[in-house]
C-alpha positions as CSV (number, residue, x, y, z in Angstrom):
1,X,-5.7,59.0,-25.0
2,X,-9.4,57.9,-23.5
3,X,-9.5,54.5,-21.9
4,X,-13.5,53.3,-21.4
5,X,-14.2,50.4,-19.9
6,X,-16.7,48.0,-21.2
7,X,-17.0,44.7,-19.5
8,X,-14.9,41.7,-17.8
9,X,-11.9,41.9,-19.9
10,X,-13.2,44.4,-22.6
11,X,-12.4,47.7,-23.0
12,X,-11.9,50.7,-25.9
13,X,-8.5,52.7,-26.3
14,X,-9.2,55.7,-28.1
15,X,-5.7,57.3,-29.6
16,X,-4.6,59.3,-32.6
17,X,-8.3,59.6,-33.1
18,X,-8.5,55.5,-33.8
19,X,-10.4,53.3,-31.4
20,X,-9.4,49.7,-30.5
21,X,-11.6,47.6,-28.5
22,X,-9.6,44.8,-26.9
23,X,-11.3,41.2,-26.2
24,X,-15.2,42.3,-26.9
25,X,-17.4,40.2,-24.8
26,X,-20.6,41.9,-24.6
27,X,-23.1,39.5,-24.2
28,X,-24.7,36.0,-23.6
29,X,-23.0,33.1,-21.4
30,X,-20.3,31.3,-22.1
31,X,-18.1,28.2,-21.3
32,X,-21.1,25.8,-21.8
33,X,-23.1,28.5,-20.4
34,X,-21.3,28.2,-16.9
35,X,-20.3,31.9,-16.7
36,X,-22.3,34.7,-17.0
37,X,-21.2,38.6,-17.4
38,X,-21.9,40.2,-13.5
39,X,-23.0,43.3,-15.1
40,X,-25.4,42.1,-17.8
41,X,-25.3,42.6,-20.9
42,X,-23.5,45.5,-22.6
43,X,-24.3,47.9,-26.0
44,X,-21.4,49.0,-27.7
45,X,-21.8,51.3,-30.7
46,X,-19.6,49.9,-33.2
47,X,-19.3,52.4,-36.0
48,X,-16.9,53.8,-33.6
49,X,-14.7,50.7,-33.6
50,X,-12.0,50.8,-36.0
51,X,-10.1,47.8,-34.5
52,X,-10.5,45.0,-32.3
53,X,-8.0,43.3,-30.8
54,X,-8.6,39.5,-29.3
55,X,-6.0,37.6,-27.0
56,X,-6.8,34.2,-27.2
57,X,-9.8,31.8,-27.6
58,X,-11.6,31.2,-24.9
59,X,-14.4,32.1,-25.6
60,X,-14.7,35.0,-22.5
61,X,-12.4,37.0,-25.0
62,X,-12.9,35.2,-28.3
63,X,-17.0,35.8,-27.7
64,X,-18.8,34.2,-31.4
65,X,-22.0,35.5,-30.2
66,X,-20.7,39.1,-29.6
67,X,-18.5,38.9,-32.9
68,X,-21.3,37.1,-34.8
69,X,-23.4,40.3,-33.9
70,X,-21.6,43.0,-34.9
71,X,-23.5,44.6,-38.7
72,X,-22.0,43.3,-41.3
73,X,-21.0,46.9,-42.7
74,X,-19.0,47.3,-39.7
75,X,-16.9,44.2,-40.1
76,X,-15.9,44.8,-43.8
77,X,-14.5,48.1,-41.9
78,X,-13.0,46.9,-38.8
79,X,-9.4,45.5,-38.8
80,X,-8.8,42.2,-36.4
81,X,-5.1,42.5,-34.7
82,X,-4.5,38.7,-33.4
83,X,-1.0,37.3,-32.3
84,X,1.0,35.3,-35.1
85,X,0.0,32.2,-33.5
86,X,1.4,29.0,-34.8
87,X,-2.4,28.0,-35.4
88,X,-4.1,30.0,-38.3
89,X,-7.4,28.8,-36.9
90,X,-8.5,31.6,-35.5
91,X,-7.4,33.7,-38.6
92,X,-9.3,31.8,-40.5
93,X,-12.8,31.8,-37.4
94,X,-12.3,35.9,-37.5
95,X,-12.5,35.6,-41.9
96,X,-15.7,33.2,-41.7
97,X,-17.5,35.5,-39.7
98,X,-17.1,38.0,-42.4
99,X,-14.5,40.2,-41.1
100,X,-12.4,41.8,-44.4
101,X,-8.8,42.4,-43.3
102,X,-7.1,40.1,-39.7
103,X,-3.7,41.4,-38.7
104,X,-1.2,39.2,-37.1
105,X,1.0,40.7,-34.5
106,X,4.4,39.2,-34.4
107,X,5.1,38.5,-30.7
108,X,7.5,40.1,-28.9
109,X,7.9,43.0,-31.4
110,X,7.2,46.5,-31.6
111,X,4.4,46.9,-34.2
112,X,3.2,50.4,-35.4
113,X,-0.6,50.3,-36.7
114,X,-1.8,54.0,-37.6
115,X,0.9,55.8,-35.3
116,X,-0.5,53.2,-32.1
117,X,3.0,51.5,-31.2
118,X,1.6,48.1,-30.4
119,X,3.8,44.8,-28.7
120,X,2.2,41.7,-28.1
121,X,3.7,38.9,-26.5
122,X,2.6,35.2,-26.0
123,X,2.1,33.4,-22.7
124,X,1.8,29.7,-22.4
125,X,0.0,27.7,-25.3
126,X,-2.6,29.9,-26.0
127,X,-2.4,33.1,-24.2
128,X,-1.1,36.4,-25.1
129,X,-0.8,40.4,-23.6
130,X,-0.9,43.4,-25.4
131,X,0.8,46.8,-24.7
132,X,-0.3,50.0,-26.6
133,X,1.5,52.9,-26.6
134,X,0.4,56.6,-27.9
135,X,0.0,59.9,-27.3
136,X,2.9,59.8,-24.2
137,X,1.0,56.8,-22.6
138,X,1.9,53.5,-22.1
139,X,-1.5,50.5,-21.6
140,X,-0.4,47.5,-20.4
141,X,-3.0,44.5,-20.8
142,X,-1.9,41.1,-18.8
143,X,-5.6,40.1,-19.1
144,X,-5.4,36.2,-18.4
145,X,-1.2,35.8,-18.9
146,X,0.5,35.0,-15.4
147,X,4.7,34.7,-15.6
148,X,7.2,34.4,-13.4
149,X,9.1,37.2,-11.8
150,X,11.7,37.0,-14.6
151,X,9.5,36.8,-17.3
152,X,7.5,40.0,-16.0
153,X,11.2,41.5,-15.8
154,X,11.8,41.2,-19.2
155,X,8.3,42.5,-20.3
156,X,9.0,45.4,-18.3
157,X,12.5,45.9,-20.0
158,X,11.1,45.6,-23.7
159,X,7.7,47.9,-22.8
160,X,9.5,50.8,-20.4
161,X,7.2,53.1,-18.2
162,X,3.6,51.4,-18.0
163,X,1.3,54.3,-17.1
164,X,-2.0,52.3,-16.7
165,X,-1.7,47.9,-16.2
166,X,-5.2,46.2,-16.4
167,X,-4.1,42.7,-14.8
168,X,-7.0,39.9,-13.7
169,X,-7.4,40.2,-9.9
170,X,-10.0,36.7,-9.6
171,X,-9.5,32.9,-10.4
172,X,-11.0,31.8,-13.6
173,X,-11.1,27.5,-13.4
174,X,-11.6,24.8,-11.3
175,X,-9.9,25.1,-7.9
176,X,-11.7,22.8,-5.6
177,X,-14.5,20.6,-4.3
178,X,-15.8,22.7,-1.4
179,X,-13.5,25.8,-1.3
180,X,-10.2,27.1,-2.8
181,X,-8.2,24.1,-2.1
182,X,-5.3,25.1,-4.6
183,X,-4.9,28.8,-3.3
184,X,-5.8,30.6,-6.0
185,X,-7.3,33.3,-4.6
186,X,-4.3,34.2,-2.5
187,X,-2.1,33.8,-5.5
188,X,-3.8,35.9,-7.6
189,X,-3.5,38.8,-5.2
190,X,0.3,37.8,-4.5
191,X,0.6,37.9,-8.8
192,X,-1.1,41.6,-8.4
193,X,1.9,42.5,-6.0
194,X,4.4,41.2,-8.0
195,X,3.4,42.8,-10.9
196,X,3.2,45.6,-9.0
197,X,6.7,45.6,-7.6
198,X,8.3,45.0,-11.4
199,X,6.1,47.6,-13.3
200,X,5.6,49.8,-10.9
201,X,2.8,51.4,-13.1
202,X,1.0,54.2,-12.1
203,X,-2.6,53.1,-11.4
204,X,-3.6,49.5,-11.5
205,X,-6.9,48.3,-13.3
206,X,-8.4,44.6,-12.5
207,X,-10.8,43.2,-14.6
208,X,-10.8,40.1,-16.6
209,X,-12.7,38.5,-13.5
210,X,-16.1,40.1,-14.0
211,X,-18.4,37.2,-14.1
212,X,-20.1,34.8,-12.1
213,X,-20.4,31.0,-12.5
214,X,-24.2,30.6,-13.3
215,X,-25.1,27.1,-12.7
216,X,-26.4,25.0,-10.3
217,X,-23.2,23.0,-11.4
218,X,-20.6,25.0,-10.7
219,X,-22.2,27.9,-8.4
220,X,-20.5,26.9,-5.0
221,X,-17.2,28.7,-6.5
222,X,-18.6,32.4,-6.1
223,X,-18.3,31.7,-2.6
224,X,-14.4,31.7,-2.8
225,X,-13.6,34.5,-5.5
226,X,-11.8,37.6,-5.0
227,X,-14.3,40.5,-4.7
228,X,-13.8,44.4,-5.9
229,X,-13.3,44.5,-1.9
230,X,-11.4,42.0,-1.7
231,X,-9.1,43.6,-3.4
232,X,-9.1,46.9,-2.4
233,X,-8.5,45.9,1.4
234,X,-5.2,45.1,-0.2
235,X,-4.2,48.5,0.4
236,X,-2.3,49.7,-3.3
237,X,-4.0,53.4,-3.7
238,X,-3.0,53.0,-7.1
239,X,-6.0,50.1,-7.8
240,X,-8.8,52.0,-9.1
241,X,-11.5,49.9,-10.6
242,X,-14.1,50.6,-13.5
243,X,-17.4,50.0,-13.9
244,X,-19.1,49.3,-17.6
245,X,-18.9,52.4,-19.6
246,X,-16.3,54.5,-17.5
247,X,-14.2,56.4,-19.1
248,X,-10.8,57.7,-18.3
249,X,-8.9,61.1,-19.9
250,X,-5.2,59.8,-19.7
251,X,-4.1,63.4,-19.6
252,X,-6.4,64.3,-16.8
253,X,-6.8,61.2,-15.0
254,X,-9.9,60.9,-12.4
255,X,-11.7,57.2,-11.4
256,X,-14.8,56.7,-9.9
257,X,-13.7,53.4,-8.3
258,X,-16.0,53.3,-4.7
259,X,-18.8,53.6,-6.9
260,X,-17.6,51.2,-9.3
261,X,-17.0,48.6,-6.4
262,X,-20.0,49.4,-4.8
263,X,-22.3,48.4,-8.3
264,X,-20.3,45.4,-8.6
265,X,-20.8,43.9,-5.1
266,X,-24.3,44.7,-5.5
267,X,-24.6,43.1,-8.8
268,X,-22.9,40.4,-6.8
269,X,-25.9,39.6,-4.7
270,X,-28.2,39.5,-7.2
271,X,-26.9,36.7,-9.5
272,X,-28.9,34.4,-11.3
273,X,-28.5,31.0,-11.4
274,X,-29.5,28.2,-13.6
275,X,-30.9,24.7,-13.4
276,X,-28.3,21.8,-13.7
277,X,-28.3,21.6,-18.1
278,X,-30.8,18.9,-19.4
279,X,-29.5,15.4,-19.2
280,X,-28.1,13.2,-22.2
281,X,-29.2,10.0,-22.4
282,X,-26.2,7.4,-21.3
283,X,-25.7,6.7,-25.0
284,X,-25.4,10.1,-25.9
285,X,-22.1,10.2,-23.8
286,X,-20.8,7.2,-24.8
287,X,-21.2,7.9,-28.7
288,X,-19.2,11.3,-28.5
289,X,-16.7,9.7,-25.9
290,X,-15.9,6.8,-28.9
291,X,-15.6,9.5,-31.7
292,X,-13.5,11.5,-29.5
293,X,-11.5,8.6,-28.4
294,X,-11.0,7.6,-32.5
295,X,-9.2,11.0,-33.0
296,X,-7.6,10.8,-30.1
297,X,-6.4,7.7,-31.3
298,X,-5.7,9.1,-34.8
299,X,-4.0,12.4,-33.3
300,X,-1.6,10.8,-30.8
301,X,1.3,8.7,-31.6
302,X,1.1,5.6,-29.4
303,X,4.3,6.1,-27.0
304,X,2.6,9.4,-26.4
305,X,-0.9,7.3,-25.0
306,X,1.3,5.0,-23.6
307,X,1.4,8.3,-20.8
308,X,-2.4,8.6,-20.4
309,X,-3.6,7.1,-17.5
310,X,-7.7,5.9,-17.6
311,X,-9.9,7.8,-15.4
312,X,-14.0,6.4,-14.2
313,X,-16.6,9.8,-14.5
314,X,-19.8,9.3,-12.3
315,X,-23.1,10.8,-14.5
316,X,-25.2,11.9,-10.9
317,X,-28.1,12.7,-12.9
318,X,-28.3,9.3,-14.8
319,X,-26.6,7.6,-11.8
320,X,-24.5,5.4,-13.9
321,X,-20.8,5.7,-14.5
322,X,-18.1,5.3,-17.5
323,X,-14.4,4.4,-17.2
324,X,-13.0,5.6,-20.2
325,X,-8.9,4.4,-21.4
326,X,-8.0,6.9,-24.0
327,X,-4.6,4.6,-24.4
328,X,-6.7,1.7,-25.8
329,X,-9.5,4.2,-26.8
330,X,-12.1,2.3,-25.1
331,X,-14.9,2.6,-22.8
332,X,-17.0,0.2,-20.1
333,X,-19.8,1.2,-17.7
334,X,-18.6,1.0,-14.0
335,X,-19.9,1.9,-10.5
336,X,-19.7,4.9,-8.8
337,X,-16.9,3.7,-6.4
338,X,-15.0,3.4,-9.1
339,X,-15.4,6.8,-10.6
340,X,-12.8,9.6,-10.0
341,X,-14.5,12.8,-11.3
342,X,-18.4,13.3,-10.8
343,X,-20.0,15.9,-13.4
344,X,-24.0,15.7,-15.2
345,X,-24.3,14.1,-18.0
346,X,-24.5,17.1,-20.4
347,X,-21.5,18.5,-19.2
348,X,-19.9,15.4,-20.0
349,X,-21.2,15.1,-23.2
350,X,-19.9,18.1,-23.9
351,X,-16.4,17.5,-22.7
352,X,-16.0,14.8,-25.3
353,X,-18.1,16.1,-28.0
354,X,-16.0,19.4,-28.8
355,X,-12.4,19.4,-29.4
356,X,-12.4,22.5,-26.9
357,X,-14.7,20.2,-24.3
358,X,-11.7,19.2,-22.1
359,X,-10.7,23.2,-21.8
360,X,-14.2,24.3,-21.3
361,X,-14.8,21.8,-18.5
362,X,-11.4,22.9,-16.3
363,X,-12.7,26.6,-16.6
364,X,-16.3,25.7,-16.0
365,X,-15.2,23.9,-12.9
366,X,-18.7,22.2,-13.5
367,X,-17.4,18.7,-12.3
368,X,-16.2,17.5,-8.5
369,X,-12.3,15.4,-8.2
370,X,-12.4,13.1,-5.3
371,X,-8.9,12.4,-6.1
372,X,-7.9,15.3,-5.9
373,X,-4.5,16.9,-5.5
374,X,-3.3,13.7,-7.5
375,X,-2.1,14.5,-10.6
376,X,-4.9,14.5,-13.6
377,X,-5.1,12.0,-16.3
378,X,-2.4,13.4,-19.1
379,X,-5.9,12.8,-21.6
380,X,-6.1,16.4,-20.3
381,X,-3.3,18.0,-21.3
382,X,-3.0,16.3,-24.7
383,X,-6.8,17.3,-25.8
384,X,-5.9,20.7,-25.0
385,X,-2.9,20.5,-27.0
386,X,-5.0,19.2,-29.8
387,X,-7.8,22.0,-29.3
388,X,-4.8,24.8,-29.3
389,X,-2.4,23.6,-32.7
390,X,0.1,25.4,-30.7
391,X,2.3,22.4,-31.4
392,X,1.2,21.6,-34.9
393,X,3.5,20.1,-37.5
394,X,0.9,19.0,-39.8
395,X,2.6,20.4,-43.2
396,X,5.6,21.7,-44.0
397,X,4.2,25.0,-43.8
398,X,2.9,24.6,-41.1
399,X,5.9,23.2,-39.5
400,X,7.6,26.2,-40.4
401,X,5.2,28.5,-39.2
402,X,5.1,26.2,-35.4
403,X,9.0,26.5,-35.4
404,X,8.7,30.5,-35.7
405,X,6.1,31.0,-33.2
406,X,8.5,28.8,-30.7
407,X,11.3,30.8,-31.5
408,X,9.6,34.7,-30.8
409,X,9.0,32.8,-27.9
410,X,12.4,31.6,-26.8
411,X,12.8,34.5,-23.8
412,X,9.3,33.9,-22.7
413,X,10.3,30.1,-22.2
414,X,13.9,30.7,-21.3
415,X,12.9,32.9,-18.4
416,X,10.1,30.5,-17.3
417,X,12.5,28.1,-16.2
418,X,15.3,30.2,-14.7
């Protein structure tokens, strides 16, 4: 087996003389264009590729631009291996971009696709891992999914020996004002010991944290991210990190991780950052907040908005403010006193323009919470449940196919609570 690296949370398994490249993000920004690849951009030969595997939807991992890109020869070729979500939505984004054949993984299955043993399993609403297994070597790919202790023991007990786990070693969201009030980076590196302990796998990979938040909105958090140093003064001789385009031979193993780590803290220091995004006009945020507050009126029964407490957002480039009630689905200008989150006003116009707005804002982190530890408006949580269909019941169908998803994930929740 020959692992290559490629970039943040994208890399190529080569087995059994079949290549799958896992979670393609290659070029471009993303997230509103708040995150940019530290690297740069990355060419990728894909007449190589004979699958590509994708974890979830963010766009870091689901990349349209990178996907988009790819000849169309080469995606009437390549197979797309995608978790049986409950949602067929992206099933149906991977067949619209002209890809001829998507394969959905069951979760929490053994799956054999051209004598690669393959088990993916879901995490949370939206997230999922993938383990590949060939050629007497066992990848283990956490990318974004973070469990409990007994969760990660009974992954460990359905994958066996893990020879290589690439696990995200950085924070990738919102996790403060003015520095990492939630922790996060000291959690992160605690997850990394954990997993550690559980797997015990023979050499450790992070990735899935190589970017950079690339606007003047949101640029204060590189200050407070976990480094390639960072997290090799953690002391685990087994973390060897790779740079874009490194390539390891599983059956004689050799990194080139100092180098590695000393490209990426230089590319590090020479990040580019962006101008605040170009204003809306004031009535250009309130028209998408009233068509996002009539679905979310359609979408959400009314004891569920009967939970959803109002929240004031202060526009600092217009100076004017907006205290919006998704319960009553309405909307009045306010002061800024009155305003709990301060953001620009594209970034807000974006947050209630797309479905995927309210998720692309918490990882952007382009916004500031006066109010914060207190617990978010629940506007939050139901948007992203909207933006997800993890939870959708909207046919029979489709009510069927929800129901199945939750129950291939009945360990996964079990073991989150105990």
């Amino acid at each position: 087996m020959e692992i290559e690296f490629i970039s943040h949370a994208g890399f190529i398994v080569k087995a059994n003389n079949k290549k799958i490249f896992l979670d393609p993000w290659t070029k471009g920004k993303t997230f509103n264009d708040s995150w940019a690849l530290l690297a740069g951009d990355i060419e990728v030969d894909y007449s190589e590729i004979d699958y590509i595997f994708v974890t979830h939807e963010h766009p870091d991992h689901f990349n349209f631009p990178t996907l988009k890109g790819i000849d169309e020869a080469d995606k009437k070729r390549i197979k797309i291996l995608y978790q049986k979500h409950a949602s067929t939505r992206l099933k149906e984004a991977f067949e619209k971009l002209g890809f001829a054949e998507v394969i959905e993984l069951p979760i929490y299955k053994w799956t054999q696709v051209e004598g690669i043993d393959l088990y993916c399993g879901s995490a949370g609403s939206m997230d999922s891992f993938l383990a590949v297994k060939a050629e007497g070597t066992t990848i283990l790919n956490l990318n974004d999914c973070v469990f409990t202790a007994n969760q990660y023991k009974y992954i460990a007990k359905q994958v066996g020996k893990i020879d290589y786990l690439f696990t995200q070693f950085s924070f990738a969201n919102w996790v403060g004002n003015n520095a990492d009030e939630i922790g996060a980076t000291q959690k992160k590196k605690e997850d990394i010991l954990l997993q550690n302990e559980i797997f015990s796998p023979t050499y450790i990979v992070p990735f899935a944290s190589f970017v950079y938040f690339c606007n003047e909105e949101n640029k204060r958090m590189n200050e407070w991210v976990n480094t390639p140093e960072d997290i090799l003064k953690m002391g685990l001789e087994k973390i060897q990190f790779m740079y874009p385009h490194d390539k390891v031979n599983t059956k004689q193993p050799a990194f080139n991780s100092e180098y590695a780590v000393e490209r990426y803290m230089r590319d590090l220091e020479n990040c580019k950052i962006d101008p605040t995004p170009a204003s809306k006009t004031f009535e250009e945020v309130t028209a998408a907040v009233e068509a996002n507050m009539a679905i979310f009126q359609q979408k959400i029964k009314a004891p569920f908005r009967k939970m959803v407490e109002p929240f004031g957002i202060y526009l600092h480039d217009l100076d004017r403010a907006i205290f919006i009630d998704p319960k009553k689905g309405t909307w009045e200008e306010t002061t800024r006193e009155k305003a709990r989150y301060t953001m620009c006003s594209q970034v807000c116009w974006f947050t209630f323009n797309f479905e995927w707005g309210t998720g692309t804002l918490q990882v952007s982190g382009m916004f500031l919470d006066k109010d914060h530890p207190a617990a978010t408006s629940k506007y939050f949580f139901f948007q992203n449940m909207l933006s997800t269909g993890f939870l959708s019941t909207k046919s029979i169908p489709q009510t069927l196919r929800t129901l199945k998803f939750l129950w291939r994930k009945k360990w996964e929740i079990f073991y989150r609570f105990i």
